[in-house]
N, C-alpha and C positions, 0 to 999 in steps of 0.2 A: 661080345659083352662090352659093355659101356665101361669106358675105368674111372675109377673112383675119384675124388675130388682130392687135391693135395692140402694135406694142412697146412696152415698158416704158418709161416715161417714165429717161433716163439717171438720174435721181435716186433712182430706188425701192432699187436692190439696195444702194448705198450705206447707206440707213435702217434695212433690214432685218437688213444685217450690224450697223451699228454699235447695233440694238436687241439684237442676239444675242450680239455679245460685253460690254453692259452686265448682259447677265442672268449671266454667266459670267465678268466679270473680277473680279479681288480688291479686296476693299472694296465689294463690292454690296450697299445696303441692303435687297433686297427680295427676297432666297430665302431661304425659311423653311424655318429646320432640323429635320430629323426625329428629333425626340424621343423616338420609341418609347412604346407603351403603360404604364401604370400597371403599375410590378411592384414586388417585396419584392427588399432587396440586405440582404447584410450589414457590419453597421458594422467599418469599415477597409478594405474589399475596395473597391479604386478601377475608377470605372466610367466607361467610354469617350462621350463629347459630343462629336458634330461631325465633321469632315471630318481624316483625318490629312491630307491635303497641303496644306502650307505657302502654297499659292497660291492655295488656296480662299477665301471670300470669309470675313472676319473678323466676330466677332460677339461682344455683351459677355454674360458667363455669369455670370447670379447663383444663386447653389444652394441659397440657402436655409434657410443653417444662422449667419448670422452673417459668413463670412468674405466679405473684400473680392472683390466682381464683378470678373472678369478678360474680356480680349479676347483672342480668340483665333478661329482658323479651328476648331479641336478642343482637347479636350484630356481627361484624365484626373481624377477629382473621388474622394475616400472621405470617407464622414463619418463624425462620431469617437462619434458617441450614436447612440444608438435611436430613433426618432422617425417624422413625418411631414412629407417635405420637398417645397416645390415649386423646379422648377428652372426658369426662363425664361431663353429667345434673348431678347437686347434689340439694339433698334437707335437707340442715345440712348434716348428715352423711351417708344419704340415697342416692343411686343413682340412677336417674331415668333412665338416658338411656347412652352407648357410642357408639361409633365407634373407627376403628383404622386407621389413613391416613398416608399413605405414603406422605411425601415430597421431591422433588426432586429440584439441580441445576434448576435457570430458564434460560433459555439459552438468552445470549447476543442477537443472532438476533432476539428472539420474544421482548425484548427490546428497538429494532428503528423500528422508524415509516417504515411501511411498503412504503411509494414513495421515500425513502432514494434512493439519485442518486450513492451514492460511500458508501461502507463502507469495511473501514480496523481493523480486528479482529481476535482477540484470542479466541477460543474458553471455554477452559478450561484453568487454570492459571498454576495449579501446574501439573508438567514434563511438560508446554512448555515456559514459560517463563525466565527458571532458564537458559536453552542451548539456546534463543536469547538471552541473556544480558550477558552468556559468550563470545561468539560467538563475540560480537558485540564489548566486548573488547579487545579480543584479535584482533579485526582488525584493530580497529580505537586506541587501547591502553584506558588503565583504568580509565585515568585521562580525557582523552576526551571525553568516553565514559559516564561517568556518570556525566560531566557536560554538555553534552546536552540531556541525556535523566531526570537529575532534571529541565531543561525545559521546558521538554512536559509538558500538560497537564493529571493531575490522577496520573502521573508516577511515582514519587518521594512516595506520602503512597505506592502503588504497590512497589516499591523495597524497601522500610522499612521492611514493611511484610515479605517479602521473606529473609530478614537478622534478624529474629525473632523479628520483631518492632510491631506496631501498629496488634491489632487482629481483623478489623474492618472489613476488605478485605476479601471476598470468596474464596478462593482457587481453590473452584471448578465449581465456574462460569466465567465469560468473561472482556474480556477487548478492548476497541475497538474506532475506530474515524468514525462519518458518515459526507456526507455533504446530505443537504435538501433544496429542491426547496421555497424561502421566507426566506433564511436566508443567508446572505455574508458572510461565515465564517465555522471554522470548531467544531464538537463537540465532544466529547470524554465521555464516559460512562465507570464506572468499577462496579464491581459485588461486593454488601457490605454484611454483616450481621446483622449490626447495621447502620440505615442511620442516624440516629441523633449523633450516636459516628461517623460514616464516613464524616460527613458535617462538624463537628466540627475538626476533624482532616485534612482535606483539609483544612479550612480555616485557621489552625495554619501553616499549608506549606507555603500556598499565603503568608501570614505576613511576615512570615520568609526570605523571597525572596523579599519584599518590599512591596507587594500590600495592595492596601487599603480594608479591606473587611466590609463590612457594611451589617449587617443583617437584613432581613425584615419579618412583622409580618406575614406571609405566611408561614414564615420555607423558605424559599431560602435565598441566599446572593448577595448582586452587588460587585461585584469584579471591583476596578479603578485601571489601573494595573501603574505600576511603573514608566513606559516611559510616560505617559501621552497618552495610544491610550483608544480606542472606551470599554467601559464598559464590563466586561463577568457578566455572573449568574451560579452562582450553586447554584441546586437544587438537590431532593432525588425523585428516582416515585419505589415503586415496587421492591425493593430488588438493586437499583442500584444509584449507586452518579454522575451526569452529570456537565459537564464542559462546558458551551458553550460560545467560543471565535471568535470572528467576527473578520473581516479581518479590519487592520489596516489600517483607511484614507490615500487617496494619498498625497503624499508629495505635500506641494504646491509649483508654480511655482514660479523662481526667478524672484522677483519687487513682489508679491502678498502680500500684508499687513498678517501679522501674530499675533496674540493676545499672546502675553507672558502670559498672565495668564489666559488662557480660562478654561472654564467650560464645564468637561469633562459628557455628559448627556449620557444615559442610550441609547444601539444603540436602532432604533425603530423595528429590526426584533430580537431583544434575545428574548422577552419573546415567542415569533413565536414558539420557541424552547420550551419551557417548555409547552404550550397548545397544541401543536401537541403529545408530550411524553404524559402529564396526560392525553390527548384522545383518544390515543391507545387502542384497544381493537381486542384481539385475536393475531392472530401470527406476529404481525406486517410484517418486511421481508424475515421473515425464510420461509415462501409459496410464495415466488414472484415466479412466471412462469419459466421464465425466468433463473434464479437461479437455480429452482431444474433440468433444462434441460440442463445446464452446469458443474452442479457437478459431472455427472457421465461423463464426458470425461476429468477429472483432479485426477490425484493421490491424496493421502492424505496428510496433513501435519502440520505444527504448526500451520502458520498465514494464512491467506485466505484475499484475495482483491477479491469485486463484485464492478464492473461500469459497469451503462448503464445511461448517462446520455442524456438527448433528443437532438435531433437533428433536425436544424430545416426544415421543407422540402425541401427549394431551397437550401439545401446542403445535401441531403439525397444520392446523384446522385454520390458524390463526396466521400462523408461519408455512406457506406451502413453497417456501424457498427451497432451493435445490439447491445453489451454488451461485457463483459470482465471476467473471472475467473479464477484466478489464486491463489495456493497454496505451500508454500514454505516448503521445511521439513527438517530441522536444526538437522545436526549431530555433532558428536563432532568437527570435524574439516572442516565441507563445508557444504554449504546449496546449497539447488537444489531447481531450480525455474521448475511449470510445470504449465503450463495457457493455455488457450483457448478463440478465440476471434473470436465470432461469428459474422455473416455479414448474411445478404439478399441478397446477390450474390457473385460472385467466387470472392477471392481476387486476385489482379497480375492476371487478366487475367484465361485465361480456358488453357491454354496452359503452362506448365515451363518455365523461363529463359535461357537463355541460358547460357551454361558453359564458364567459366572463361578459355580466354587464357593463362592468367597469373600464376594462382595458378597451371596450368598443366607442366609448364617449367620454375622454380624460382628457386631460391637461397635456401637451407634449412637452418633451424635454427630460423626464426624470431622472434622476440618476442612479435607483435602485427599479427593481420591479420583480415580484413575483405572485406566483400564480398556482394555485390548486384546486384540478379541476377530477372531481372523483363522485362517485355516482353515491346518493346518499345514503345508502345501508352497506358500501363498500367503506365510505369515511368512518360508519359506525363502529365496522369491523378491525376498523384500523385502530380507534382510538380504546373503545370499548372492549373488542373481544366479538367471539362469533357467538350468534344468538344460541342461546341455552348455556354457553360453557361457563365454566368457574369463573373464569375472569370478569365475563359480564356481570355476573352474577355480585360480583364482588362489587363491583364499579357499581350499580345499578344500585346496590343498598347502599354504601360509602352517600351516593348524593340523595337518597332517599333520608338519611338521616340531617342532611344539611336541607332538607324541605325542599328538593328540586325535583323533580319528575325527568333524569336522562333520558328517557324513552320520549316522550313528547317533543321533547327538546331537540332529539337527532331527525325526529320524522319533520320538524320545520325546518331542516335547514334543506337547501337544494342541491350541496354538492360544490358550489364554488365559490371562491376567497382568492379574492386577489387584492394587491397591496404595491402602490406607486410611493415614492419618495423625490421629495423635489428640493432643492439648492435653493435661498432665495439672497444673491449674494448684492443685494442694495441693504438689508438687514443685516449682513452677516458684516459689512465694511462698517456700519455706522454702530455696530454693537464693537467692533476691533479697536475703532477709532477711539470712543469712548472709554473703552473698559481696558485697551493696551493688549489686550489677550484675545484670543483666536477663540472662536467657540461656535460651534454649527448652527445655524441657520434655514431652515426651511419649513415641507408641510407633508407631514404624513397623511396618504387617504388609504383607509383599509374599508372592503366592500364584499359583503357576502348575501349572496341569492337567499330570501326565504318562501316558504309554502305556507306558513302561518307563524303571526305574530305572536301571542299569549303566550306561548312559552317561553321567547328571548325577552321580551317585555318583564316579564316575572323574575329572567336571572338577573339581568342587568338592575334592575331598582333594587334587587335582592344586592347584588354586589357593592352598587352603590352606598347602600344603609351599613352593611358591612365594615368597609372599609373606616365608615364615618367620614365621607365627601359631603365637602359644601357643592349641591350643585339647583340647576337650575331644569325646571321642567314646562315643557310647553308642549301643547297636544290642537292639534288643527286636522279635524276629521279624523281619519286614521294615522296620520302622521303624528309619532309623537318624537320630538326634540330633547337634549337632554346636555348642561352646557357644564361645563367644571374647569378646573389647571389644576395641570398636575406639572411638576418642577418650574411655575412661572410659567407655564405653556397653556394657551387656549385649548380646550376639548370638546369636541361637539358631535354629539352620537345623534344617528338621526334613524328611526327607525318607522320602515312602512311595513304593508302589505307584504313585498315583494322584496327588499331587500334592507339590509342594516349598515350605513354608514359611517364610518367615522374619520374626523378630519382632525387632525392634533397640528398646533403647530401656524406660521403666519399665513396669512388670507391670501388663495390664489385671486391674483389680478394680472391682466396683461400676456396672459399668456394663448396662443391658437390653441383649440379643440378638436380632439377628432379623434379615429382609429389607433391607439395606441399599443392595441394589439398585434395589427396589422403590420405597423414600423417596424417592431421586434421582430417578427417574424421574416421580415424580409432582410433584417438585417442580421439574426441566426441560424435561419432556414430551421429543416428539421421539423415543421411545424409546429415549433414552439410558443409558448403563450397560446397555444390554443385548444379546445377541446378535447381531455382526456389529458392534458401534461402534466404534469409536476414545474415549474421552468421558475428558475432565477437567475438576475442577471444585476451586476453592479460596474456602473460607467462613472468611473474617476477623468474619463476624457471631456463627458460633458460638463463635467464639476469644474475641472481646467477652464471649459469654454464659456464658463458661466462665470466665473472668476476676472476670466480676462477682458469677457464682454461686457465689463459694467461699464456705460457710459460717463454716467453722472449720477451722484447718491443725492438725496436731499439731506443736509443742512452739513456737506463735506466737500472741502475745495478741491481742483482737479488737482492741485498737486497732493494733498493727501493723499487723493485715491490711487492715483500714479505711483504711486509712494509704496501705498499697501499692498498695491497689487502688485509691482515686485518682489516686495518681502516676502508674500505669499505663494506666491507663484514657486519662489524657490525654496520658501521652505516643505510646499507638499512636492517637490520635486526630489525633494533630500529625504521628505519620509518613505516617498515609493513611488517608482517609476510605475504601476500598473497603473493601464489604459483599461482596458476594463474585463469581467468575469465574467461568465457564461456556464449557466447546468440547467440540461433539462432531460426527463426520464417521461418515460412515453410507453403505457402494455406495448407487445407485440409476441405473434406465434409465437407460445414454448415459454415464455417471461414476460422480461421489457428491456428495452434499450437505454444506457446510461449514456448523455456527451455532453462534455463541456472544453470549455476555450479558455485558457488565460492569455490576456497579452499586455506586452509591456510595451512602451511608449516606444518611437523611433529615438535610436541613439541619435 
């Protein structure tokens, strides 16, 4: 027979419990906390260590980064840089457990709320923000320039920083304005390190510029700004200092009683702002749809604009936009715009515009040019409304009551308008000379395709009688003429079969003819200026080279002219170095393409 099992000695279960509630009671030196693998967090995004319950065993957290070790059962940690951190359990000088985290930049767009209808942003601060805010001065000059960008809103600590000021600023995170559906108004975020040093240093900006900032026990501040408009708040969420400013009450109407010393109250959609930011979670707008299907048909560059703001359906017909992307990339002396503007059907029509008569046989040289080339019931739709809806509807009686037939009127036109502007600087020295004062000079020619004349023949005498113009009329077969001034300037509309001319301004003479569409395009690519574009372009270089190439004026000695043409030379040299602009939009698959060029003169 088997013998029986011996009892426990009465002391054992005693040992056994009291070893199992020392592994389990609070303040145990010897469980070791679960750390979690090696991963990537982003800097400000606070990350969970340890045991939430209060009763769990206590352990001292050092993280790594500088700040003093804490004890605690758990707790919550964010760190304010980028870096490589290790974090250790300690117990006194014992270590129970680490890991090592990477932290990286948190990126501005996981920062707005992801239904953000617009947002305009930097992604990264340092190498793109130093070439916009040159850039920005040499265009508009130094003095202009950086008193309107102290301001903006954020902008002012953001260019402190970058002239070795405040070290509160990211460097290597974003900077950026969104607007959001519940709020009138625009809001501005920049990428901090310290938001309680970044809060406090905005709110010594505000002061300093006059506002009133008053701090609330939440950690935010109500900003009454100095003019007496509608209340902001800043706040801090996650590694970023937000600015949110509502748009400024409408002026009230003259007779409307006005309170000289009203009481400026808190707008009721700011805090909208700061509850939508602290509720964010996950990638806000940096995964919008929409967004990442527009990025890849945009170059790269400094600044980036996303819109896609709703549209509402009985204007969907009219408005078949979807959204907007566009990316600017700032060199040392010109920035280039390249955007994409997607639509839910063909824009301007399935067809191209037709080509410009005008730009194929012009005057060379101009120094303005632009061009619109849109298939004729696409222009209709554009100015009018689409056929049957309200809008047209509207417009359509609107000019039916001023005795115009709009219908008639869009079916003659053909679709393209193009408009040259010319310098004519032998007038413009002998007008300086005389009058002491600077005042422009040249010849406007605007030129638009027709399919039939009766209708623009009927607005124009119609406008003419309107206005009460003295003017002059002369008719040769179907060509009829039609001569006036307006501000002391010759005007002379000239209208056929086939197209409607008009020439305002001094008499071209002297100058070669030819393809002037052609030049533009060779000289913006892009097929610009030509069939189907939208394209504008303005050259202060040739306006320089028209300036400086005047030989000889009639009835002005060379040394006046010598004379003037220094004075002038530097004083548009002092008003703006820009060489010259450049935009042209073009349909393509899915939208259309936005680009344009600024550039500034060689230093």
């Amino acid at each position: 027979m088997a013998s029986r099992p011996r009892a426990l000695p009465s002391s054992l279960p005693l040992l056994l419990l009291t070893v199992a509630v020392g592994l389990v009671a609070p303040g145990c030196r010897s469980v070791r906390p679960d750390l979690g693998p090696e991963r990537t967090l982003e800097a400000g995004v606070p990350e969970s260590f340890g045991s939430p319950n209060a009763k769990a065993p206590s352990v001292t957290w050092d993280f790594g980064d500088g700040t003093p070790p804490q004890t605690a059962p758990g707790l919550r940690h964010a760190w304010d840089a980028a870096g490589r951190y290790t974090v250790r359990a300690l117990d006194g000088e014992k270590e129970l457990a680490r890991v090592v985290l990477t932290v990286v930049p948190r990126p501005v767009l996981r920062a707005v709320p992801e239904d953000a209808q617009t947002v305009l942003w930097v992604p990264r601060l340092r190498g793109n923000v130093e070439g916009l805010v040159d850039f920005y001065e040499r265009l508009v000059g130094s003095r202009n320039a950086r008193s309107s960008l102290e301001e903006a809103p954020l902008v002012p600590l953001l260019l402190r920083s970058l002239s070795g000021g405040p070290t509160e600023v990211d460097p290597e995170e974003g900077f950026g304005f969104f607007l959001m559906p519940g709020f009138d108004g625009v809001v501005a975020l920049l990428g901090v390190t310290d938001m309680r040093a970044a809060l406090e240093a905005v709110s010594r900006e505000l002061r300093g510029a006059g506002h009133r900032v008053l701090p609330q026990e939440d950690g935010s501040a109500r900003v009454d700004p100095v003019d007496g408009g509608r209340s902001m708040l800043l706040f801090a969420d996650r590694g970023y200092v937000y600015l949110a400013v509502p748009d400024s009450p409408d002026a009230p109407e003259p007779g409307e009683t006005v309170k000289a010393l009203a009481v400026v109250e808190d707008s009721p959609d700011v805090n909208v702002v700061r509850r939508r930011v602290q509720a964010l979670s996950g990638p806000g707008v940096s995964e919008n749809a929409l967004l990442g299907e527009l990025r890849g048909k945009v170059r790269d560059g400094s600044v980036f604009l996303f819109s896609a703001p709703p549209v509402p359906e009985a204007e969907k017909e009219d408005m078949p936009v979807r959204g907007f992307f566009g990316a600017l990339a700032v060199q040392a002396d010109q920035v280039e715009l390249d955007g994409f503007l997607s639509s839910s059907r063909p824009l301007l029509g399935t067809t191209p515009g037709p080509a410009s008569a005008l730009l194929g046989r012009a005057a060379a040289g101009p120094v303005a040019a632009a061009q619109l080339s849109v298939p004729p019931e696409e222009l209709a739709r554009l100015v009018f409304g689409s056929p049957g809806s309200p809008r047209r509807q509207r417009t359509l009686e609107r000019w039916r009551t001023q005795g115009l037939d709009a219908e008639a009127l869009l079916k003659s036109l053909r679709g393209d308008v193009a408009m040259l502007v010319y310098f004519d600087a032998a007038a413009f020295f002998q007008g300086f000379i005389r009058d002491q004062r600077p005042a422009p000079k040249g010849t406007v020619v605007m030129e638009a395709g027709l399919t039939s004349l009766p209708p623009v023949l009927q607005l124009v005498q119609k406008q003419l009688q309107d206005n009460k113009l003295v003017f002059q009329k002369d008719t040769q077969g179907n060509t009829t003429r039609f001569r006036t001034r307006l501000q002391e300037q010759p005007v002379s509309l000239t209208l056929s079969p086939e197209r409607a001319t008009l020439e305002a301004g001094e008499v071209l003479s002297g100058r070669e003819t030819g393809d002037v569409g052609a030049t533009l395009r060779t000289r913006f690519g892009a097929d610009a200026f030509g069939p189907g574009h939208l394209s504008l372009m303005v050259d202060l270089g040739r306006l320089r080279a028209d300036l400086a190439g005047a030989r000889s004026v009639p009835g002005v000695g060379q040394g006046q002219l010598l004379a003037s043409q220094v004075f002038v030379g530097a004083l548009l040299e002092r008003l703006t170095p820009l060489e010259y602009g450049f935009l042209d939009f073009a349909p393509a698959e899915g939208g259309g393409r936005l680009q344009g060029r600024v550039v500034l003169r060689e230093r």
